[in-house]
N, C-alpha and C positions, 0 to 999 in steps of 0.2 A: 587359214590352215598353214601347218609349216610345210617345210619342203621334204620331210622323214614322213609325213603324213600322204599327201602328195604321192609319194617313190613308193610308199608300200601300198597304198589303195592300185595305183597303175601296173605295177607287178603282179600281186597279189591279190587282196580282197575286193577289187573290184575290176582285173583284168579283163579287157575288151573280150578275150577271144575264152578263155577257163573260168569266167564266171558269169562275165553277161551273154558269153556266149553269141556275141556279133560278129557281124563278117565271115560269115561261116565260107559263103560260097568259094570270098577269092581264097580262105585261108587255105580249104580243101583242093583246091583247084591248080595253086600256082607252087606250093611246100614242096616240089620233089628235087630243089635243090638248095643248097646255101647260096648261092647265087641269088637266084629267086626272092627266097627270104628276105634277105638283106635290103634287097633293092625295092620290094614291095613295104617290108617294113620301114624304111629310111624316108621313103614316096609320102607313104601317110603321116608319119610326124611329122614330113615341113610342113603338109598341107592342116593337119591340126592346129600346130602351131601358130600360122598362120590365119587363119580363118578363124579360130579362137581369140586373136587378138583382133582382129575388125570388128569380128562381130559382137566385143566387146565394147570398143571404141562406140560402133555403131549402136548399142542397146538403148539409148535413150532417146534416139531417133527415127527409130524403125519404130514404123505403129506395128502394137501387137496383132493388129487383123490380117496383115500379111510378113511376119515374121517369119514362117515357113520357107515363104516362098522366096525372101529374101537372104535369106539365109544359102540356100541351096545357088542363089544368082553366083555368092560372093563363094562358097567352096567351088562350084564349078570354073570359075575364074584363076580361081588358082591350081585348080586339076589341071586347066590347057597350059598354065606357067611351067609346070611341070613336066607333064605329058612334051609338051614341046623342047626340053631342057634334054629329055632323054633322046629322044627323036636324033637330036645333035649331037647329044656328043654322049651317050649311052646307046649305043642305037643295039647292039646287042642283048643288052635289056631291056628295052622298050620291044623287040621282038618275040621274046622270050616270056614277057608280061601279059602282052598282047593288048587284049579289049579290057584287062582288069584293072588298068590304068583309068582309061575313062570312065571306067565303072565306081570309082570311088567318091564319083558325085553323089551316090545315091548308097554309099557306106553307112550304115548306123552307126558305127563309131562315132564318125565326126560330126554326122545329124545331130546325133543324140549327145554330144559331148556343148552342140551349140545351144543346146534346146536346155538342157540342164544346169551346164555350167556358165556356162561364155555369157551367156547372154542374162545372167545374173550376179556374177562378181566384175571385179574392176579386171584390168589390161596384165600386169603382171603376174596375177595371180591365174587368168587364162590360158597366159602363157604358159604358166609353171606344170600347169595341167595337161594341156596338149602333150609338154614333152615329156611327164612321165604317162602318159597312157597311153603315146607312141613307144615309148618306150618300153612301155609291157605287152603289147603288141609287136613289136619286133623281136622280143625275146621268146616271147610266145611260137613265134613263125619260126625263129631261128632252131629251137627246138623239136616240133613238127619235119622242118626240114632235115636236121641232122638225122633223126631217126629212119625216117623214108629213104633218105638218099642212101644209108647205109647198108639198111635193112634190103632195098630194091637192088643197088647199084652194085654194092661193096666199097664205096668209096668216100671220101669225105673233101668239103671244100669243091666239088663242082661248082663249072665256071666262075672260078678264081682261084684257085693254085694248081698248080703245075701244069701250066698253059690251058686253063681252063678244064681239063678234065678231070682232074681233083687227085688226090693222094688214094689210091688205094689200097682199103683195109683188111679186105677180105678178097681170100684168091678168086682168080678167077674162074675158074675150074667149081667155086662152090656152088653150091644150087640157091641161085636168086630166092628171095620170099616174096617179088613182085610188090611190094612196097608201093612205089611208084603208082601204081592202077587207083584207080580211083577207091576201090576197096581198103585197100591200105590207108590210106587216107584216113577215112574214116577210125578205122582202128588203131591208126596210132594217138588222132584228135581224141578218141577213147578214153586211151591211158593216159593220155598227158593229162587230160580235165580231172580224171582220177586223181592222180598224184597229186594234181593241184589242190585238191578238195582235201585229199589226205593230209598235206602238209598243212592247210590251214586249219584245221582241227587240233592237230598236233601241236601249236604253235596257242590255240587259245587255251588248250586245258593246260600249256605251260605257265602262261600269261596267268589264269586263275588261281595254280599255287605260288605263283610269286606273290599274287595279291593277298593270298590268304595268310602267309606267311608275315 
C-alpha cells in the first residue's frame, strides 16, 4: 500500500474511533480537553508504532496458538515504557489520564491493528500504519476534545495555553451546555461519527463522477 492510501484509510475510511468505532471507553472518557487529547492520542501512536513493528519483526516466530497472548506481552511492555516516561517528566498528564494509560493494553485499536495488520505484512509497512491510524485517532480525540471543551468550558487549548487554562472563547457570564458530563460526550462522539460518515459519502459519489467522466 502506498502511504496516500495508508493517511486516508487512518483518517478517514477506516478511522479507529468514526468508523470502527474502538476505544470508545477512553475516547468518551478522557476528550474534555486538548490537553488530554493530545497526550492520549500521542500515547497510542508510539505504542502502535511500536508494537506494530515487533510484532511484525516477531510474526514468523510466534506460533500462531499463542499469538494472542503474545502479542498483548509485547503492547503491555511498551504501555509501562510509556506509562513510566509520563510518570517523569509529564506527570501532569499522566494525572490527568489516569488508569487510561494502563488501560491501553487491552485497547482494540492496537490488538486489532496487531491481529490484522502487523502481524501480516513486513516492518515498514507496520510502521506506516501504526502512524497513520494513530494518527486518525489523535485527530479524531483532537476534535471530540475541542468541541466538549468549548461547548462545556468556553474555552480552548486547556492545559496548554495560557498557563494551562486555555484561551477563552466564550464569556463567562454565558450559560455552560455541560459538555464535559459524560452526556456530552456521548453527543458530540454523535455528531463527529455523523459528519464522518457524511463526508465519506460525499467524497465517494464525487470519486464515482470523476470515474464516469
Amino acid at each position: 500500500m502506498k502511504f496516500k492510501d495508508h493517511f486516508k484509510e487512518g483518517l478517514l475510511t477506516k478511522n479507529p474511533v468514526t468508523v470502527q468505532l474502538l476505544g470508545m471507553c477512553s475516547t468518551l472518557a478522557i476528550t474534555t480537553s486538548l490537553f488530554n487529547g493530545l497526550g492520549m492520542g500521542l500515547a497510542v501512536t508510539v505504542i502502535l508504532i511500536c508494537s506494530n513493528v515487533l510484532i511484525s519483526a516477531l510474526r514468523k516466530v510466534i506460533p500462531s496458538q499463542i499469538r494472542i497472548a503474545a502479542y498483548i506481552v509485547i503492547i503491555a511492555g511498551f504501555v509501562t515504557i510509556v506509562d513510566l516516561l509520563l510518570q517523569a517528566y509529564l506527570q501532569a498528564l499522566s494525572e490527568s489520564l489516569g488508569v487510561f494509560i494502563p488501560l491501553i493494553v487491552v485497547n482494540c485499536i492496537i490488538l486489532g491493528r496487531a491481529e490484522a495488520f502487523a502481524s501480516k505484512n513486513g516492518v515498514l509497512a507496520s510502521a506506516l500504519d501504526g502512524l497513520c491510524q494513530g494518527f486518525g485517532y489523535t485527530v479524531a480525540l483532537v476534535i471530540v476534545c475541542v468541541i466538549r471543551e468549548l461547548l462545556g468550558s468556553g474555552t480552548f487549548g486547556g492545559g496548554i495555553l495560557n498557563g494551562g487554562e486555555g484561551i477563552r472563547i466564550i464569556p463567562e457570564g454565558f450559560p455552560a451546555m455541560q459538555m464535559v458530563m459524560p452526556v456530552g460526550g456521548f453527543l458530540v462522539l454523535g455528531f463527529v461519527i455523523a459528519g464522518s460518515q457524511w463526508l465519506m459519502r460525499r467524497l465517494e459519489r464525487r470519486n464515482k463522477k470523476k470515474e464516469a467522466v
